[in-house]
N, C-alpha and C positions, 0 to 999 in steps of 0.2 A: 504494500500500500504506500504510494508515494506521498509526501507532504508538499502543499502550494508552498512553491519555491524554490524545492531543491536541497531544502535543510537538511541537513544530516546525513547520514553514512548506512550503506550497509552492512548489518552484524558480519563480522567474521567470526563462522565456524572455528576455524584453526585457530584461533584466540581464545575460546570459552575457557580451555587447559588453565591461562592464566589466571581466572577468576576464582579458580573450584576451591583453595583454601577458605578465601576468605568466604565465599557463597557456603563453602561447608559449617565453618561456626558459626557465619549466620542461622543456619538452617537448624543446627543444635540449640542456638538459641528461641528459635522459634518451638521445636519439639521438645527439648529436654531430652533426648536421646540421641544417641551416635547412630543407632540403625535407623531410624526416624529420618532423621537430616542425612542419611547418603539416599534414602530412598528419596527424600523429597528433593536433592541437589537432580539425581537422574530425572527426576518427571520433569522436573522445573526445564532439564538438557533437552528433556525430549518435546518439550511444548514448544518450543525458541527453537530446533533446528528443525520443527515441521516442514514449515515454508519458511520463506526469506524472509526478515525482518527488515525494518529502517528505523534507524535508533536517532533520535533527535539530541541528543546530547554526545562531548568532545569525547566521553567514555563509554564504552560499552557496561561497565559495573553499575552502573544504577540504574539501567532498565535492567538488567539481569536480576539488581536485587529488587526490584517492583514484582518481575516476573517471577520470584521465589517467592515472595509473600502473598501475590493473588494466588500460585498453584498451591500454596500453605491451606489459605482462605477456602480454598476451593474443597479441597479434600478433608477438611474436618467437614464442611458442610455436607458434603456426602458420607462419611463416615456419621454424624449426626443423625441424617436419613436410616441408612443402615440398618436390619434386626440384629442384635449381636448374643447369639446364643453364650451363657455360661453355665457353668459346671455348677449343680447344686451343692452348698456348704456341707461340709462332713458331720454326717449325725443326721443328714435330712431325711426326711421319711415319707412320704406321697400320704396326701389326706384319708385314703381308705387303700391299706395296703393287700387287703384281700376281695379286690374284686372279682377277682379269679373263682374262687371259692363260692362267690353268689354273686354269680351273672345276674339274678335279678336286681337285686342293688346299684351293681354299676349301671344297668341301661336304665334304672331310674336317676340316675345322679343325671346322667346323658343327657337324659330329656327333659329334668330341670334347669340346667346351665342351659339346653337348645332355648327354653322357654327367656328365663333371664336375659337371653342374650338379643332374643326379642322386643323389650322392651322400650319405650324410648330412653333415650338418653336418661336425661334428669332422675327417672323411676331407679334403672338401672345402673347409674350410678351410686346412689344412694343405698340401695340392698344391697350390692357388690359390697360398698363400706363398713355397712354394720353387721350383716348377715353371713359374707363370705371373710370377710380381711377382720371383724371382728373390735372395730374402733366402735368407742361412745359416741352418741348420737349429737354431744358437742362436740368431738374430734370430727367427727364426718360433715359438722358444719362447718369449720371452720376450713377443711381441706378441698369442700366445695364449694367455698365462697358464698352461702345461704343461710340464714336465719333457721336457728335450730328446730321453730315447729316446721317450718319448711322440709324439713329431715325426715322430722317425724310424719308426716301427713305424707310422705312419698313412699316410706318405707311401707305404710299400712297398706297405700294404694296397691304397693310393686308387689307386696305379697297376698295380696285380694286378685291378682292378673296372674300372678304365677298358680295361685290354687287355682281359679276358671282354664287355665292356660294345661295344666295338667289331667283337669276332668276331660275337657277335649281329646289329651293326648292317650287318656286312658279310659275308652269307652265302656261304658257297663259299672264301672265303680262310682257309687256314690259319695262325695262327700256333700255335706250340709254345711248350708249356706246362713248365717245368719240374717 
């Protein structure tokens, strides 16, 4: 991409060699780690010898370190995005470790969490809080940003939808309804 005028120069490839110290501690300074910053020195190499550049300044080092700091920017933002599976803590134990044992059990858990997950938002946030994660009805207002009857009147509703929600699911059993 040219600039009106004719300003500046084209990057040279064969020069980046020069930069890579100091682009390297930069880059440790940006991640906090040495394998961090050579990976992000490399993407940073790889984004800048795509296509040709034109560097409007006397040095090639400070678009290089522009362009280390937006591919920084760039890649937490995607790492951000990201699911990042991890390893559950030692001693963790799955909430019903014998589903195996009564299948009937777990394909009702199944089909109350299908139900939950149903819900709108606001209901089912609020039941998730108090009913699955197990906070007080002032912790679950305060972590939803709502007035605590607010809590309460969602949690009654979400579990008055989840009981209609499972009669459906389970036709022929009655339960009563107040």
């Amino acid at each position: 991409m040219d600039h009106v005028g004719g300003s500046g120069h084209i990057l040279d490839a064969a020069s980046l060699g020069d930069h890579v110290d100091r682009l390297y501690r930069a880059a440790w300074a940006l991640c906090g780690s040495r394998a961090d910053a050579e990976d992000l020195v490399q993407e940073t190499f790889a984004r800048v010898l795509a296509q040709p550049r034109r560097v409007r300044a006397e040095s090639d080092l400070g678009y290089l370190l522009a362009a280390l700091r937006n591919t920084f920017v760039s890649s937490r933002r995607t790492a951000s995005r990201r699911i990042v599976s991890i390893d559950p803590p030692a001693g963790f134990e799955p909430v019903d470790r014998s589903g195996a044992s009564r299948p009937d059990e777990a394909l009702e858990v199944r089909e109350v969490f299908a139900v939950i997950a149903g819900l709108a938002d606001g209901f089912r946030d609020a039941l998730v809080a108090v009913d699955i994660v197990g906070l007080t009805y002032a912790e679950a207002a305060t972590l939803l940003g709502v007035k605590e009857a607010t809590i309460t009147s969602r949690v009654h509703r979400a579990r008055t939808a989840v009981a209609r929600g499972m009669e459906r699911a389970a036709p022929g059993v009655m339960v009563n309804e107040r």
